[in-house]
Structures are given as C-alpha cells and as structure tokens.
N, C-alpha and C positions, 0 to 999 in steps of 0.2 A: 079901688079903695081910695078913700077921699081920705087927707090929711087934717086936725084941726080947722086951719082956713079955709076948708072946702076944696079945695084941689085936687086931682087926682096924684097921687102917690106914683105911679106907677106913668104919670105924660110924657117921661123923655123916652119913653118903650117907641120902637121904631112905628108899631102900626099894633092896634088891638084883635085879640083873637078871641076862636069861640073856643070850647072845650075839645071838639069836635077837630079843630085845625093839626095838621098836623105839625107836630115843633120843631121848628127851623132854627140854622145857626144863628142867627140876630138873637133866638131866643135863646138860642147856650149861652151863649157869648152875652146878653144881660143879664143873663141869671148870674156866671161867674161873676158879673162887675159886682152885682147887688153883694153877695157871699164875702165877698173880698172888703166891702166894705163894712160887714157885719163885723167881720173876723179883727178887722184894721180898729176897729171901734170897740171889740170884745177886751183888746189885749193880751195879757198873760193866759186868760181862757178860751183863745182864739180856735185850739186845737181839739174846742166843742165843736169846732164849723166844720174841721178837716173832714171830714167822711163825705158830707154834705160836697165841699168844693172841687174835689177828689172823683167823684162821681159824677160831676155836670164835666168838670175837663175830659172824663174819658166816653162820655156819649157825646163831645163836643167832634174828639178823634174820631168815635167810630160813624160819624152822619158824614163828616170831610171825608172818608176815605168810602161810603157807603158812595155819594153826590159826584166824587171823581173815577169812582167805576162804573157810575150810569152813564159819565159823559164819555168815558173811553168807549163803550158800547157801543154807545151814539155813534161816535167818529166811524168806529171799524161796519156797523150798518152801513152805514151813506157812502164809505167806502166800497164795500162791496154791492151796494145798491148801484153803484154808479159804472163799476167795473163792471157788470154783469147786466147793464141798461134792465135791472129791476122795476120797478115802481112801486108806489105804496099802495 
C-alpha cells in the first residue's frame, strides 16, 4: 500500500509476501507493532484494538511453541539417526 508521497506503507516489513506464503513470526511480531501503534494513537478507545492484538499475541505463542517442537523433533531424529547409523 503506497502512502500520500508514494512510498510503501508497509517498507520497514522484514521481506514481502504472497498470499500463498505461509505466516512467520516477523509477521506476528509486525503485525503486533503496527496494532500497538494503532491502539497507542486510538487512546481512550484503544480497547477497540484489544481483540485484534490479543489474537495476533496468542498465534504469536502458539507458531513459537508449534517451530520449537519441530526443532526438538529435529534433534531427537539425528539423534537416533546417528545412534542407530540410520540414514536419510
């Protein structure tokens, strides 16, 4: 989205995505900034936003703890890939 002066809106975004991509925490994690800054700028009717920032925090938790049981996985494979002179 281009701002007044032509700029993208959205250029401090780590890297641009398709629709298609699937959503990474960089993307929680600027969604929450943007939200927070909505809220911060709302004011007294910030507590329109709550649901909204509320909901990106808690798919923020569950993709962290989704991302460190894929890597535990990881570990305990190559663990026993190695113990076991497995291979891929």
């Amino acid at each position: 989205m281009k701002s007044k002066n032509g700029a993208h809106r959205h250029s401090g975004r780590a890297t641009p995505r398709s629709p298609d991509d699937p959503i990474t925490i960089a993307d929680l994690k600027w969604c929450l900034d943007r939200v927070a800054l909505v809220m911060h700028r709302a004011g007294k009717k910030a507590d329109v936003y709550l649901p909204i920032f509320e909901r990106l925090e808690s798919e923020l938790d569950i993709l962290k703890k989704k991302e460190a049981a894929l890597e535990r996985a990881r570990v305990r494979a190559a663990r026993v890939m190695q113990e076991h002179s497995i291979k891929n």
